[in-house]
C-alpha positions as CSV (number, residue, x, y, z in Angstrom):
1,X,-12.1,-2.3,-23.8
2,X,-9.1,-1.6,-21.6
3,X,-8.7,-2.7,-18.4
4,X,-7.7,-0.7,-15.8
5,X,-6.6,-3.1,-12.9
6,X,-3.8,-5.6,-13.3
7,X,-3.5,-8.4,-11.6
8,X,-1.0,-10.7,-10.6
9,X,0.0,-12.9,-7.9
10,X,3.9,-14.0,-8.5
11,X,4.5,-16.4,-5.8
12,X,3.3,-17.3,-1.9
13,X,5.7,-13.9,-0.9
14,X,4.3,-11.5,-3.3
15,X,1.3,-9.9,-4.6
16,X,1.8,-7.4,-7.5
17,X,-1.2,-5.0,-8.7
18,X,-1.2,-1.7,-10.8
19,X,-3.7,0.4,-12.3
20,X,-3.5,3.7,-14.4
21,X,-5.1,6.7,-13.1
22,X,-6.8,9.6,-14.7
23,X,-4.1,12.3,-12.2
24,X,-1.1,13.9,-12.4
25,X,1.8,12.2,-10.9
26,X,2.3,15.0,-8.3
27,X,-1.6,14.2,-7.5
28,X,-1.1,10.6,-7.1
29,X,2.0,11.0,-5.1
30,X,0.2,13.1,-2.3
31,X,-2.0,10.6,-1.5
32,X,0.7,7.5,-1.5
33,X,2.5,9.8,0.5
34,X,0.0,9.7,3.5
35,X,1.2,6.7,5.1
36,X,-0.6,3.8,5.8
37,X,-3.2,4.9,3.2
38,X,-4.3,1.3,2.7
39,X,-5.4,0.7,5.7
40,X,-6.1,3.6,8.0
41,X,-9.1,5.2,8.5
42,X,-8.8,8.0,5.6
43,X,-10.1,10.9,8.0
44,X,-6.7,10.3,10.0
45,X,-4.7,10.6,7.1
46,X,-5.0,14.4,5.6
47,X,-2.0,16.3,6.1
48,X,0.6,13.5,7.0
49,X,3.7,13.0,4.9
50,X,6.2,10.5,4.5
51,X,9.3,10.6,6.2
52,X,11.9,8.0,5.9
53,X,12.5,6.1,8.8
54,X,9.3,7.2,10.5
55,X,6.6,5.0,12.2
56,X,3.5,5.5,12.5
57,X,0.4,3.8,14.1
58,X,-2.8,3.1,11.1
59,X,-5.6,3.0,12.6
60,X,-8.5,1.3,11.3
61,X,-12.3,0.6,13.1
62,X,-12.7,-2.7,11.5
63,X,-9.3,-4.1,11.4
64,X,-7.6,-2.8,14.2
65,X,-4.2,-1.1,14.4
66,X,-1.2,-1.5,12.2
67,X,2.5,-0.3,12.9
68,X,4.0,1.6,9.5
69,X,7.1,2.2,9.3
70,X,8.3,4.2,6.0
71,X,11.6,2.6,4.6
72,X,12.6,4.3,1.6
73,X,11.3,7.6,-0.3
74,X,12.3,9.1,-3.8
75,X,9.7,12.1,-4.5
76,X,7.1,12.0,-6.8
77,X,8.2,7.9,-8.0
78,X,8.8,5.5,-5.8
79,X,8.0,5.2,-1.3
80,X,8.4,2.0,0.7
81,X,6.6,0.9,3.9
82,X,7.0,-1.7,6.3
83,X,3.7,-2.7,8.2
84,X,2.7,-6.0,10.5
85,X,-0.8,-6.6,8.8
86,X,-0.9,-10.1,10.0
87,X,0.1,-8.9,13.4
88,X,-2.5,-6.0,14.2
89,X,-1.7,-4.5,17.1
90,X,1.9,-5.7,17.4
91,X,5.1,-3.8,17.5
92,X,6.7,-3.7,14.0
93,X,9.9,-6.2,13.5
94,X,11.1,-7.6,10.2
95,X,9.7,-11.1,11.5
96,X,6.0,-10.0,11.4
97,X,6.3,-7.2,8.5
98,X,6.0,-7.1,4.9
99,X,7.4,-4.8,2.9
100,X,5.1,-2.3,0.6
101,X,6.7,-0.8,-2.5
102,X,4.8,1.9,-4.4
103,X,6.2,2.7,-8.1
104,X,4.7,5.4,-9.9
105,X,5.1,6.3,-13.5
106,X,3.7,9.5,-16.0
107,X,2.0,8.3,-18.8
108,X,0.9,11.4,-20.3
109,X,-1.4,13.1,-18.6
110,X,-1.8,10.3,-16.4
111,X,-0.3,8.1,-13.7
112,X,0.2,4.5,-13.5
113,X,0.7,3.1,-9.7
114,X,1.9,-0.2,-9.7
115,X,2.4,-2.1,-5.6
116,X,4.4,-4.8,-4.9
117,X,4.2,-6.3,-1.4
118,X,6.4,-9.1,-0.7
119,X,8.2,-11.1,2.5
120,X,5.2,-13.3,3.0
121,X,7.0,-16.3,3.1
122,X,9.4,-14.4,6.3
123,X,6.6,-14.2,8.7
124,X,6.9,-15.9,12.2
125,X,3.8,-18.4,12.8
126,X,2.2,-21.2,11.1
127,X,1.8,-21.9,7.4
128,X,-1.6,-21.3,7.6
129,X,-1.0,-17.8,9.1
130,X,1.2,-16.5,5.8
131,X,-1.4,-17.8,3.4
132,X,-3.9,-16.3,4.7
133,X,-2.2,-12.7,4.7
134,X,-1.3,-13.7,1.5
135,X,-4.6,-14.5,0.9
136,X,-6.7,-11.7,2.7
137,X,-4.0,-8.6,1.1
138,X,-4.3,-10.0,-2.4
139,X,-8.7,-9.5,-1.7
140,X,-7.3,-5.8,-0.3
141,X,-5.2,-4.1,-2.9
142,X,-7.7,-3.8,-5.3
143,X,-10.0,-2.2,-3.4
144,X,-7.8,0.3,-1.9
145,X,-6.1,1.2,-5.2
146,X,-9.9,1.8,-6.6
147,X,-10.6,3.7,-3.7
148,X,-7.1,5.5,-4.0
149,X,-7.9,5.8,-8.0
150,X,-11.0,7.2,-7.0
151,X,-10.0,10.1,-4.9
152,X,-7.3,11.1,-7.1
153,X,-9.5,11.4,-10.1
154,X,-12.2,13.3,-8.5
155,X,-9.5,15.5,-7.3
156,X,-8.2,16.2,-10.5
157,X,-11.7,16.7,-12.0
């Protein structure tokens, strides 16, 4: 049996997580390139690109809004976004952000997607407040990369 979600949790700053997906690597990279993916509402998100240096406002029903700000982006590999996902609602600064890397390799016919969000430990308020964003993000990514895994694969069927 192979596994198709990896797990691990490095440290109180970072959450790491990959998985491989059944796409193409241009196919994955369209949909990590609608930023804010992870948390926006996915109706919102059709059509909207990554653009260094550009911010943009996630909104999602449940959780509320979340400043993205995209930091760095080498097509169809690697894009990096800033958000304040302990701070909904809040004006992006390097005090309340963490810092989202997407890294995407070919295998084949396929695509693996590995995220690393760190700067956990950075965040302004309590200790309580940065372990449970550590806490509540590491319960996230797996559900969005499934969800992300999903689309692309049905996609690509």
């Amino acid at each position: 049996m192979v596994t198709t979600m990896k797990e691990h949790l490095v440290s109180e700053d970072r959450i790491e997580r990959e998985t491989l997906i059944e796409a193409s690597l241009e196919r994955v990279w369209s949909l990590v390139a609608e930023p804010g993916f992870w948390v926006a509402d996915k109706a919102s998100l059709p059509g909207t690109v990554a653009r260094e240096g550009e911010t943009m406002m996630a909104k999602n029903p449940e959780y509320g809004d979340f400043p993205v700000r995209v930091e760095k982006v080498e097509p169809p590999t690697y894009l990096a976004y800033r958000w304040a996902s302990a701070f909904p609602g809040h004006e992006l600064r390097d005090d309340n952000s963490t810092l989202v890397e997407f890294t995407l390799i070919a295998e084949g016919d396929k695509t693996r997607l590995r995220v690393v969000e760190s700067g956990f430990a950075a965040l302004a308020g309590s200790e309580e407040l940065r372990g449970k964003a550590v806490r509540d993000n590491s319960g996230g990514w797996p559900q969005e990369l499934d969800a992300l895994k999903t689309r692309a694969e049905q996609a690509a069927a």
